[in-house]
C-alpha positions as CSV (number, residue, x, y, z in Angstrom):
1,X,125.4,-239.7,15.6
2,X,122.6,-238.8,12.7
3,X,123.3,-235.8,10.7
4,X,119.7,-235.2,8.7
5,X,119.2,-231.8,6.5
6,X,116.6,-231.7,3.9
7,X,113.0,-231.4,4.7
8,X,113.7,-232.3,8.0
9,X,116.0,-229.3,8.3
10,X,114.0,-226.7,6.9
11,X,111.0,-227.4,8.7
12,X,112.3,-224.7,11.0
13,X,113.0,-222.4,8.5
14,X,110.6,-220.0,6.8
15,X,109.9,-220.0,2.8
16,X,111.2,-216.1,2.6
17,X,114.3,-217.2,4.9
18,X,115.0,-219.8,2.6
19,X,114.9,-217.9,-0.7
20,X,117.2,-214.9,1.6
21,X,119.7,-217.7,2.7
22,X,119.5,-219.3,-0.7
23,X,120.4,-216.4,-2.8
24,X,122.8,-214.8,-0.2
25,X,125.3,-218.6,-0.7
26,X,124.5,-217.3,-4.6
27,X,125.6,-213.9,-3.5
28,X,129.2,-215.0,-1.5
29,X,130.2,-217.0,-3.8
30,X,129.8,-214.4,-6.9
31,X,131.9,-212.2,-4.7
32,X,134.1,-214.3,-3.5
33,X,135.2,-215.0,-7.2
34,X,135.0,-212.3,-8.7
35,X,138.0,-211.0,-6.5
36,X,139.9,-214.1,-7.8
37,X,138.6,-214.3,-11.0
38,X,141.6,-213.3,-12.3
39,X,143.8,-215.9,-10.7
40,X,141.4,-219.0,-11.0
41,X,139.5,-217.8,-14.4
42,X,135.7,-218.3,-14.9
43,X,135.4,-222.1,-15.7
44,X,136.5,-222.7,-11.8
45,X,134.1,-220.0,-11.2
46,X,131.3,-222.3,-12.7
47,X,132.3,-224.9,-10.6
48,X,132.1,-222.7,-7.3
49,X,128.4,-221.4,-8.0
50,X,127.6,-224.9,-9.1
51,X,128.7,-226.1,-5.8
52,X,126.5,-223.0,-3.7
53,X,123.7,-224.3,-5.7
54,X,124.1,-228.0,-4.9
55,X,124.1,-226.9,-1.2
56,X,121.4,-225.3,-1.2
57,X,119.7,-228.0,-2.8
58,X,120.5,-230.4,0.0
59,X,118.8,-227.6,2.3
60,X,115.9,-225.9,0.9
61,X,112.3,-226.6,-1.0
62,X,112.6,-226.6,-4.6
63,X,111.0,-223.1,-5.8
64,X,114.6,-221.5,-3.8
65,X,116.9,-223.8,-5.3
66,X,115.1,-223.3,-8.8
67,X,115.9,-219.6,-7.9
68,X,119.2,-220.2,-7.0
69,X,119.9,-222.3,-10.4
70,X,118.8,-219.6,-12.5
71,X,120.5,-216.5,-10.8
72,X,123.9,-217.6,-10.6
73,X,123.6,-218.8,-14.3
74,X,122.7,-215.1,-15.1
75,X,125.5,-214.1,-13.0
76,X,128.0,-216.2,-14.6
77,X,127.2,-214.9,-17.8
78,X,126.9,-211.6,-17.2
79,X,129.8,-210.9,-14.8
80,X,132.0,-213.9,-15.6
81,X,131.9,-214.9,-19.0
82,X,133.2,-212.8,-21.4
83,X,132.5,-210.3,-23.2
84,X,131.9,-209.3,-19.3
85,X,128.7,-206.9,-18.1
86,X,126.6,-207.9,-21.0
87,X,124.5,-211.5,-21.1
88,X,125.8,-211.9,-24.8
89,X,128.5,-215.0,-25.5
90,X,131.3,-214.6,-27.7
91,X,132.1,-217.9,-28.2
92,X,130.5,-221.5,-29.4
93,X,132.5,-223.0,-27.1
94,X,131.2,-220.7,-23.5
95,X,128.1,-220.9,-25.0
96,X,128.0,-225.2,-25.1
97,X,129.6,-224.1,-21.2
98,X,127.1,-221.6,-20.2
99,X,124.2,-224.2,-21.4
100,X,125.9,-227.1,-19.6
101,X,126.1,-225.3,-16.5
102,X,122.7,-224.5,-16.3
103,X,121.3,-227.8,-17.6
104,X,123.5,-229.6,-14.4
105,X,122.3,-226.9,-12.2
106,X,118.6,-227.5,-13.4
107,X,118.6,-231.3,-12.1
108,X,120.1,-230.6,-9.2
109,X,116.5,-228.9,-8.9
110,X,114.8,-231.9,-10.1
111,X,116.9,-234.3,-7.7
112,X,116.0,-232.7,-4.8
113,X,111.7,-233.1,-5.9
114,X,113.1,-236.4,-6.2
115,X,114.9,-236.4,-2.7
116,X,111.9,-234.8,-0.9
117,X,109.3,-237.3,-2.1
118,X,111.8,-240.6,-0.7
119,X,112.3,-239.1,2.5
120,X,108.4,-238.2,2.5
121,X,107.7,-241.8,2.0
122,X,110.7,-242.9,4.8
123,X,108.3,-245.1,7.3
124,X,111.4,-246.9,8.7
125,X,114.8,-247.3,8.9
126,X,115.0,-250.4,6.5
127,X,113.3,-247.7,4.1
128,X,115.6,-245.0,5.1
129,X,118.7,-247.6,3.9
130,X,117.1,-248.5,0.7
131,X,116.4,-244.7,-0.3
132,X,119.9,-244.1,0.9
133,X,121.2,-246.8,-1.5
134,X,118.7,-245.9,-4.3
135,X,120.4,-242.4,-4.5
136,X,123.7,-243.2,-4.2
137,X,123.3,-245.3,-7.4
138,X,121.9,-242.8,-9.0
139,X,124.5,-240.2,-8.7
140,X,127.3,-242.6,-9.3
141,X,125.3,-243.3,-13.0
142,X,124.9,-239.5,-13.2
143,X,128.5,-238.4,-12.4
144,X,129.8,-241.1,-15.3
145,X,126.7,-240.3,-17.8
146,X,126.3,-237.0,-17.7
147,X,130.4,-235.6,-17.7
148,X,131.3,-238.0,-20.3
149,X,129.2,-236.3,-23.5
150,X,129.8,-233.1,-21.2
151,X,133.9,-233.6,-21.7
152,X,132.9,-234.9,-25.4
153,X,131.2,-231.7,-26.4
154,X,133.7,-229.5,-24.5
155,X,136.6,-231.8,-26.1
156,X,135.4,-231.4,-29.5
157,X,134.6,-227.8,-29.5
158,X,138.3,-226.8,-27.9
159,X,139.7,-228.6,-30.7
160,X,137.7,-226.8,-33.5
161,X,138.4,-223.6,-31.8
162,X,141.9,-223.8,-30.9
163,X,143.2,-225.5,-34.7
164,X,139.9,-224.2,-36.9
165,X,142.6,-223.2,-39.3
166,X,144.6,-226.4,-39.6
167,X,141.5,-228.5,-39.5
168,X,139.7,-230.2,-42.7
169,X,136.3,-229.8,-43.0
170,X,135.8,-233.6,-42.6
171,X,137.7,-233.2,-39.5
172,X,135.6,-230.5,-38.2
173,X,132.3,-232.4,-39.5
174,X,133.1,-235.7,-37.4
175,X,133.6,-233.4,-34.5
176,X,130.4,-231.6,-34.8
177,X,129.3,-235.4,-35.2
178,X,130.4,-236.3,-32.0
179,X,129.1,-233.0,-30.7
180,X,125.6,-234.0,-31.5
181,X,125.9,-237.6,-30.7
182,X,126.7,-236.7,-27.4
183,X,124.0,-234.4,-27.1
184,X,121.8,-236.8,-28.0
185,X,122.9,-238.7,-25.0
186,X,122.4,-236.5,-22.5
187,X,119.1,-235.4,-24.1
188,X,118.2,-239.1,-23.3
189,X,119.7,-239.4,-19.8
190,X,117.3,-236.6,-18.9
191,X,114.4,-237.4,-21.0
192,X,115.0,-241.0,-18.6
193,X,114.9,-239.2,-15.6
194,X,111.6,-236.8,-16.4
195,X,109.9,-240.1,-17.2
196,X,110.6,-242.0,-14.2
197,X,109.8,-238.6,-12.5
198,X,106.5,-238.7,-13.7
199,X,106.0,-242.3,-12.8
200,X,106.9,-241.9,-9.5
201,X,104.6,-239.2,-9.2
202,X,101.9,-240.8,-10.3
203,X,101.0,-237.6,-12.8
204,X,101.2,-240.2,-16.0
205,X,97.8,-240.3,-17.8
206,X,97.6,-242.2,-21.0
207,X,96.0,-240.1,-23.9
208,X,94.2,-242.1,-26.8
209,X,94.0,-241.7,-30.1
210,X,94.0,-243.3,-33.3
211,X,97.7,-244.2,-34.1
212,X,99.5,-246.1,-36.9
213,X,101.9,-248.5,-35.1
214,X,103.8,-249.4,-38.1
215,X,104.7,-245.4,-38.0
216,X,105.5,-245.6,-34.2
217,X,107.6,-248.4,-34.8
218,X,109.9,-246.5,-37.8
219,X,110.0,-243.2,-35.8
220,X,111.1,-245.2,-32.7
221,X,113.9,-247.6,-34.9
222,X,115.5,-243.6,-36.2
223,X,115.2,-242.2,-33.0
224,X,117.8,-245.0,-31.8
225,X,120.0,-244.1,-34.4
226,X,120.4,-247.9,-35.0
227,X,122.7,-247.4,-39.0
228,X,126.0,-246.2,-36.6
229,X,125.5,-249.2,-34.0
230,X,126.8,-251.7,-36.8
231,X,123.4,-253.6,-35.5
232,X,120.6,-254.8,-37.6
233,X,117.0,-253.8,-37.0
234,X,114.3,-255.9,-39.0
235,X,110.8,-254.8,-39.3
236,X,107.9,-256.2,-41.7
237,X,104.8,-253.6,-41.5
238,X,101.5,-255.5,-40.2
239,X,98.5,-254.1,-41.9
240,X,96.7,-255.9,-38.8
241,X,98.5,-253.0,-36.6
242,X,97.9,-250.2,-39.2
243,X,95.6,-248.3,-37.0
244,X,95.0,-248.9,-33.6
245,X,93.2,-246.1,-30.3
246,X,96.5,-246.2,-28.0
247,X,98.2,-243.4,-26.7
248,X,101.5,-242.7,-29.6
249,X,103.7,-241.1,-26.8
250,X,104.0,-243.8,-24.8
251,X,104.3,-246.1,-27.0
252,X,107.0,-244.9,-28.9
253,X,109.1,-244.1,-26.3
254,X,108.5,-247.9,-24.6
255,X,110.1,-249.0,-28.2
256,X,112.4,-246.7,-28.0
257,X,113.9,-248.0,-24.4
258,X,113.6,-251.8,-25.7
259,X,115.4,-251.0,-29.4
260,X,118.1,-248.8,-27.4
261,X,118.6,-251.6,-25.2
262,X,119.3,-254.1,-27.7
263,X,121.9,-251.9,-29.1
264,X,123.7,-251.3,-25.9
265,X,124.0,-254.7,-25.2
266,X,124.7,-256.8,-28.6
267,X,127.4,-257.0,-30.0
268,X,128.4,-255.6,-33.6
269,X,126.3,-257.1,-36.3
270,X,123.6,-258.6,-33.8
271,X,119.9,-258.6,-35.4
272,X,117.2,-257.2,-33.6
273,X,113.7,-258.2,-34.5
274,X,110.8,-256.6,-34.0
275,X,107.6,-258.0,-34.7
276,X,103.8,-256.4,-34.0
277,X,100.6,-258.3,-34.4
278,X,97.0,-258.1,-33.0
279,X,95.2,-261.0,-31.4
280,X,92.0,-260.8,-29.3
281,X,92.1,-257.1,-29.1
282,X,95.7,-257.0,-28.1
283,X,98.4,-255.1,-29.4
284,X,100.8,-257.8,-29.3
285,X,104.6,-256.5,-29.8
286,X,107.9,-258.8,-29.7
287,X,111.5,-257.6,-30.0
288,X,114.5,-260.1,-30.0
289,X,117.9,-260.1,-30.6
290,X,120.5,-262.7,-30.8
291,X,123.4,-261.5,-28.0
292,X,124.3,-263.2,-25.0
293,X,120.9,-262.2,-23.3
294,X,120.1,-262.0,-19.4
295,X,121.9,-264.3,-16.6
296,X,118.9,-266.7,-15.5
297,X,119.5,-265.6,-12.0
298,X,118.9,-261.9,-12.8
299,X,116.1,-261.9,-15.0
300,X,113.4,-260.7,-12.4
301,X,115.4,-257.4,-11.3
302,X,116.0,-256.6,-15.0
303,X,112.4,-254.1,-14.6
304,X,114.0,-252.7,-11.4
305,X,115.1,-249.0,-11.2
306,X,118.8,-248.7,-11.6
307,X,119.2,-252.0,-12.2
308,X,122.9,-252.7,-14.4
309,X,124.4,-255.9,-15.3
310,X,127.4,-256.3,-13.4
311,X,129.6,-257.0,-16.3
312,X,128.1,-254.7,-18.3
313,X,130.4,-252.5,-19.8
314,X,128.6,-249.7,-21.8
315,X,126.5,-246.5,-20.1
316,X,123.1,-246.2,-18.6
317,X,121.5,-244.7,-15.8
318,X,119.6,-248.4,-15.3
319,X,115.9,-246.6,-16.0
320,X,115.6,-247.9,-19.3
321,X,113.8,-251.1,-19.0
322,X,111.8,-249.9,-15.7
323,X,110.1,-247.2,-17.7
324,X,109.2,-249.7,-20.4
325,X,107.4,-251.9,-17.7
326,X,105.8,-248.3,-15.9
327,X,104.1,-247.4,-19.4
328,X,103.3,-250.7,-20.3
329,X,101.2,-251.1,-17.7
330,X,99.6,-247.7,-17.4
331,X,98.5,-248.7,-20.7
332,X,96.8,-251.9,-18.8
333,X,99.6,-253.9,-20.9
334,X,102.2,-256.6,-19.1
335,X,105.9,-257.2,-20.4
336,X,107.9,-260.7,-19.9
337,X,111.2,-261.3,-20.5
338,X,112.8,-264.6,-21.3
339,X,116.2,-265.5,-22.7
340,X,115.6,-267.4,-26.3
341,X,117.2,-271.1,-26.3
342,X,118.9,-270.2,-29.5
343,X,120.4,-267.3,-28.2
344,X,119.2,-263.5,-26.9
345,X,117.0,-261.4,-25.5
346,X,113.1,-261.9,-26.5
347,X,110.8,-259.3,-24.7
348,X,106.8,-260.1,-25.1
349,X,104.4,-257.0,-24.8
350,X,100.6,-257.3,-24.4
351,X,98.2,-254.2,-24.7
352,X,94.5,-254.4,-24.8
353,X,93.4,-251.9,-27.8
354,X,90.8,-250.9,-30.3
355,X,91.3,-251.7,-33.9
356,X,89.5,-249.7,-37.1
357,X,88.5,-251.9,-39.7
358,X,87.4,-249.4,-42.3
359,X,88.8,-249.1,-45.1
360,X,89.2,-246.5,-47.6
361,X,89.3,-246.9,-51.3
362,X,92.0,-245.0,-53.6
363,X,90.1,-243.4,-55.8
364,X,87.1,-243.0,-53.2
């Protein structure tokens, strides 16, 4: 027997039915606990709204779930969280809650554009399997990457409120340090999944300019945060790659991906090297390191979405490297990977580009 819900579901089912059903699971459920908010408190109430969203979600277009998302977030701030009737939050710590909640709630949105386009593409049922499988790999990444910095930030900020008094000012320091560390890492899982969004959806178009890709390359070596991996990033400027037309945005984040992988998946005081040059009007960018590198046998899945080496051990959603090969080439550049005989990752990147070759004089 073949349970289906999504678009095939509400086919049947009007727009305005959908945003009435929609908001009346919103509506239940806000009743239902605020009768027993007393008894179960309003961080299990979260959970409840969050679950009337998700299931509407599975059910409806995205414009009522979007609705949805929104309402019961201003719901469970202005009924639920206190001080109660008003939408303003006492706390740090409901207010890290309040934005959680409606961050989570917020993909589930985006999951089900996600959702609608697969099953819109399902011509089969060997399709049907892989989308099946695709998903369910994704939600597994998500359920581990997005509640551990959740729990992290939560952690931290019960600790500093419950012993603020007893706590050193280094203490509290490394936990806002960890607060912001693992902000910064589910800023990134969702700046992954926007990306890949907009590659799937074929909405990415390349912008030009005149950039200097010795400044990309800095900005993308800070972004990574490389000083607390205990890994080694070396970088000698190229005046050849001063100024190049490419599009910055893209650029930066496909170095980004590639420098952020290296630290994943080196060990402590691994090198990476990055090296950029331009040959025959090609932007030509390497970046090694000198870990264990790629099994042989799985080097041509490593570009696949969701793709995770079995024994890896860190986090990851598995989007990384297959957003790096999606803006490469909509920059009409190719990517190769090979494993270096000495030792590593080496990663080869080729974009056609302009170059400027004037020069401007100091004291001109």
């Amino acid at each position: 027997m073949q349970i289906k819900v999504g678009p095939v579901f509400n086919r049947n089912i009007s727009t305005t039915k959908q945003y009435v059903i929609s908001i009346s699971l919103i509506g239940i459920a806000s009743i239902v606990s605020y009768i027993f908010h007393d008894y179960i408190g309003y961080r299990a109430v979260a959970l409840i709204l969050l679950l009337a969203v998700s299931l509407s979600a599975m059910l409806f277009d995205i414009l009522p779930v979007l609705i949805c998302a929104v309402l019961s977030a201003l719901i469970l701030n202005f009924f639920f969280i206190p001080p109660l009737y008003t939408f303003k939050i006492a706390s740090a710590e409901d207010v890290l809650m309040f934005l959680m909640y409606l961050l989570i709630a917020m993909i589930n949105a985006v999951l089900t554009i996600k959702i609608r386009q697969f099953e819109d593409k399902k011509r089969s049922e060997e399709e049907k399997e892989k989308t099946i499988a695709l998903y369910n790999t994704l939600l597994n990444s998500l359920s581990h990457e997005l509640r551990t910095p959740i729990s992290t930030i939560i952690g931290a900020v019960d600790t500093i409120v419950d012993n603020e008094e007893k706590l050193s000012k280094e203490s509290i320091r490394e936990l806002y340090a960890e607060i912001g560390t693992a902000g910064n890492r589910l800023n990134g899982q969702v700046e992954n999944l926007l990306n890949m969004s907009r590659l799937d959806a074929g909405m990415l178009k390349p912008t030009f300019d005149w950039f200097d890709i010795n400044e990309l390359v800095f900005n993308a070596v800070k972004e990574s945060n490389y000083p607390a991996t205990e890994r080694y990033v070396i970088f000698e400027p190229n005046d050849d790659v001063s100024l190049l037309y490419m599009d910055g945005g893209l650029l930066e984040i496909i170095l980004y991906n590639l420098i952020h992988n290296a630290m994943q998946h080196t060990p402590p005081k691994s090198n990476v090297l990055i090296d950029c040059n331009y040959i025959n009007e090609k932007l030509i960018i390497d970046i090694s390191d000198n870990g264990k590198g790629f099994p042989k046998e799985e080097i041509d899945f490593v570009f696949n979405k969701f793709y995770k080496l079995d024994a890896t051990a860190t986090g990851g959603t598995g989007l990384g490297l297959s957003i790096v090969k999606g803006f490469t080439e909509a920059l009409n550049g190719k990517i190769t990977l090979e494993n270096k005989k000495t030792g590593g990752a080496h990663f080869h990147i080729e974009i056609p580009s302009k170059t400027s070759n004037i020069q401007i004089a100091e004291d001109e």
